[in-house]
VEXMAR-405604 format. One record per residue (C-alpha): x, y, z. Coordinates in steps of 0.001 Angstrom, whole numbers, plus 500000, padded with zeros to 6 digits. Example, Ala and Ser with C-alpha at 12.3 -4.5 7.8 and 13.67 -1.06 7.14 Angstrom:
2
512300495500507800;513670498940507140;
This chain:
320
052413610591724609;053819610236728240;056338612858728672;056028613381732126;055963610857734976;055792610550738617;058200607250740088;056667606800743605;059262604812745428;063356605286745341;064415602005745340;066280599866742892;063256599894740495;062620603583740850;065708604654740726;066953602701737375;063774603396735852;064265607173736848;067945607264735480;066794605768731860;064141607564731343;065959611322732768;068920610122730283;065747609567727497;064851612994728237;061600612616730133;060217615044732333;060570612576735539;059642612813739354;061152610478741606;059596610622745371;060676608673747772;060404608156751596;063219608641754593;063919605421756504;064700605180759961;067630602192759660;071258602686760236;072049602704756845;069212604472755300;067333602470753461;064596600000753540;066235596492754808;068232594191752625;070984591245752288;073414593694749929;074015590328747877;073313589880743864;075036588004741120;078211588765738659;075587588848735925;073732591900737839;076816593783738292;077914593644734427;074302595444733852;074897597674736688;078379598444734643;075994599742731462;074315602037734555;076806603461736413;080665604278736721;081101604330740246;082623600803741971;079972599735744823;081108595988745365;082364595401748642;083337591645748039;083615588919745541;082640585093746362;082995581914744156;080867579473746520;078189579626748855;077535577045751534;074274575668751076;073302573597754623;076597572744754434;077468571956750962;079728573782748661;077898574915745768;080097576837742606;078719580414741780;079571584274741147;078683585843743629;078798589652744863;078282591628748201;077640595461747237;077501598664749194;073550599339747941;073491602959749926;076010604192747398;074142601651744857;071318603740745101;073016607018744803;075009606434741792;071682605208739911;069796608338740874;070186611361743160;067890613667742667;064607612134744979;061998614156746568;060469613513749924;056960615491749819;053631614150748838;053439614247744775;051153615096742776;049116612413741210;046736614270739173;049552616150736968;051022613568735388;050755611467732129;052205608287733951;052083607365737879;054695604175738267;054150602598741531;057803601449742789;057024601646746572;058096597513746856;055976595741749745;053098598600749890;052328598497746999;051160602156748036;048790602853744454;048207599139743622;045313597668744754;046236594506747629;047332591543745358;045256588394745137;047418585439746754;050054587338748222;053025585886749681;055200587110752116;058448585961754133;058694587810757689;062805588559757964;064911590099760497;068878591007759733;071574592469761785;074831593447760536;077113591933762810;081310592824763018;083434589074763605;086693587865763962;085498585198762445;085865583999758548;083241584990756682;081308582684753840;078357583636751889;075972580300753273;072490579751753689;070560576876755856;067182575952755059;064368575980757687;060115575643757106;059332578142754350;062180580409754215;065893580178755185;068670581604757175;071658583784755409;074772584947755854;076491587797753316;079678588981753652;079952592826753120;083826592594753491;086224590856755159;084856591439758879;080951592009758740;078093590112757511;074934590507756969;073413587536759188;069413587483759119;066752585024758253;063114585132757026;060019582207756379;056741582514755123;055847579359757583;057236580442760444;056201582708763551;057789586034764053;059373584860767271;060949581260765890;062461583374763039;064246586493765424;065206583195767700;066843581538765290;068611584582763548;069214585210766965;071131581976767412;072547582485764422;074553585715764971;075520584235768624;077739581637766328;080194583831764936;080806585621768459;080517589342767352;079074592766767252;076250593649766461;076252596806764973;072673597002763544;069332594922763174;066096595597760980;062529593903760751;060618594033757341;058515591305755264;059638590412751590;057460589634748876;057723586049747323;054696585859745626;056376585624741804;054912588001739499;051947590083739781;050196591806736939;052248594533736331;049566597351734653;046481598132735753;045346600801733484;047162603525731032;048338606000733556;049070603961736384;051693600705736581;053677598796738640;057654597604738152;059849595892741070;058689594193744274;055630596065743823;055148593702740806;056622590397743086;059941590708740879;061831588725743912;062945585149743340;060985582802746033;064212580510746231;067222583188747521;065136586323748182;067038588002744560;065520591394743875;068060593690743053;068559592231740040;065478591295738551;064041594552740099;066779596109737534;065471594002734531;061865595174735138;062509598560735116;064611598603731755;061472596419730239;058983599109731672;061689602334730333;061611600537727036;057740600668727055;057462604291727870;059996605354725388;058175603990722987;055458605730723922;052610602800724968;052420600039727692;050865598115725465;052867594737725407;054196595874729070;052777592815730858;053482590413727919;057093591207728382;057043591362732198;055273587845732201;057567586389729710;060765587413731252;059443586615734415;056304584103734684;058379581439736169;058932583437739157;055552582419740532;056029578934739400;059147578770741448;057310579873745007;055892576600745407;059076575098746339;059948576761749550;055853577018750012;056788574549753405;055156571532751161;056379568032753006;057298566774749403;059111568855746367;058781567068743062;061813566077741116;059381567957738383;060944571391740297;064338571065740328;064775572703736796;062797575480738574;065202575224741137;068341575329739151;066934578161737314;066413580413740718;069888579451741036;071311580222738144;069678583593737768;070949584580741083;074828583231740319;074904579613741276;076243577379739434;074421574023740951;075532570624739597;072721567630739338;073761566221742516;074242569425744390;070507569681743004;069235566504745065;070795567962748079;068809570615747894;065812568692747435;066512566716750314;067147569056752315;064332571257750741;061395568218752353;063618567890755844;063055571581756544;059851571689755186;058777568737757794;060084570343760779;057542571482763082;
């Protein structure tokens, strides 16, 4: 029976996972580690999709949107969606409080979750790993303010509203040199003539799902796992979606059928990296993979806005 289990990592996975399973009665440990960024945790747009937030309603009570969009600008183009900028800081808090900060325990434990994201700090490395180098500031504009995103060799450029005044403005490729990204975010956050009031530097991994369990007291659930769609850099919410598969395991007392469920929910994850993979040609054969990135992060792409993307998709991926 695992009754009592150590969450190493306090991030979206952690924490959800560690909320369920306190509110299940388990005897849970979540451990985390302080981060050094103006807002205290570990780097990230803020942005999800109207379909997180109604699970994040059957979570928590507290209100942590900071701004509601119906579009995004897409190189340009004007693509229907639902889209939400949240305040993740308090996001965090209202999921689950009570994190320690000293080294844990591993041996006194039935179950030992690995949530640490990138790290990956219990897994073993990960055959085929992908990751996107990004670096964000949060900048304060006069300016209006549109959630948009431009397309460049293996990653893209974004812009998130967190309000009516600040954005997070950053950038990230899997193609690309360190120094052509930070240029071009650079360039980016010169355009809407602000200040900056922050910046970070940390990879993302878009390597679509990894096998979640590696053996019956030790498993993995969020980034750790890849749960991060390739095509919009998504995590919060599918890093939500693992966790309650992976609480609904433990409660019932075995993992067994953990990995099914992870790679059914999300196997096309990895089937969807190919397409920003910096390939000179995407099939037409991957636009349903496309519109389902899109759709599962709140877009609401029509067939032709579709072709844009591809086009647009094969121009970026051919620039030098």
């Amino acid at each position: 029976m695992l009754k009592k289990i150590a969450i190493i990592g306090d991030g979206v996975a952690g924490r959800t996972l560690a909320r369920v399973l306190k509110e299940a009665k388990f005897d849970v440990e979540l451990f985390g580690r302080k981060h050094h960024n103006a807002c205290g945790i570990r780097p990230c747009g803020w942005g999800t999709s109207g379909s997180c937030i109604r699970l994040l309603a059957r979570l928590i009570r507290y209100p942590v949107v900071l701004r509601h969009d119906y579009f995004v600008l897409l190189d340009g183009r004007r693509i229907r969606g639902d889209l939400f900028s949240i305040d993740k800081p308090k996001l965090l808090q209202a999921l689950y409080s009570d994190v320690r900060y000293d080294e844990p325990d591993i041996n006194n434990c039935d179950l030992l979750v690995d949530a640490t994201g990138l790290s990956r700090s219990l897994l073993p490395l990960a055959d085929d790993d992908k990751q996107a180098r990004n670096y964000q500031y949060r900048v304060r504009t006069g300016m209006p303010l549109y959630p948009s995103f431009t397309l460049v060799r293996g990653g893209y450029l974004w812009t998130i509203p967190l309000g009516e005044n600040e954005a997070h403005i950053g950038g990230g490729s899997t193609e690309l040199p360190n120094g052509e990204i930070k240029r071009l975010v650079q360039e980016r956050v010169q355009q809407y003539r602000g200040e900056v009031i922050c910046g970070c530097y940390e990879p993302i991994r878009l390597s679509g799902l990894l096998a979640p369990a590696l053996s019956h007291r030790l498993v993995g659930v969020g980034e750790s796992v890849g749960t991060v769609v390739p095509l919009g850099g998504g995590g919060i919410h599918p890093s939500i979606e693992g966790a309650l598969i992976l609480a609904k395991h433990i409660v019932k007392g075995s993992l067994e059928g953990y990995t099914r469920a992870m790679r059914a929910k999300f196997g096309w994850l990895r089937r969807s990296r190919g397409i920003i993979e910096g390939l000179p040609e995407v099939s037409l054969l991957s636009l349903p993979l496309a519109y389902r990135a899109l759709r599962y992060q709140g877009l609401r792409p029509t067939t032709g806005d579709l072709i844009y993307i591809r086009r647009k998709l094969m121009e970026a991926n051919r620039q030098c």
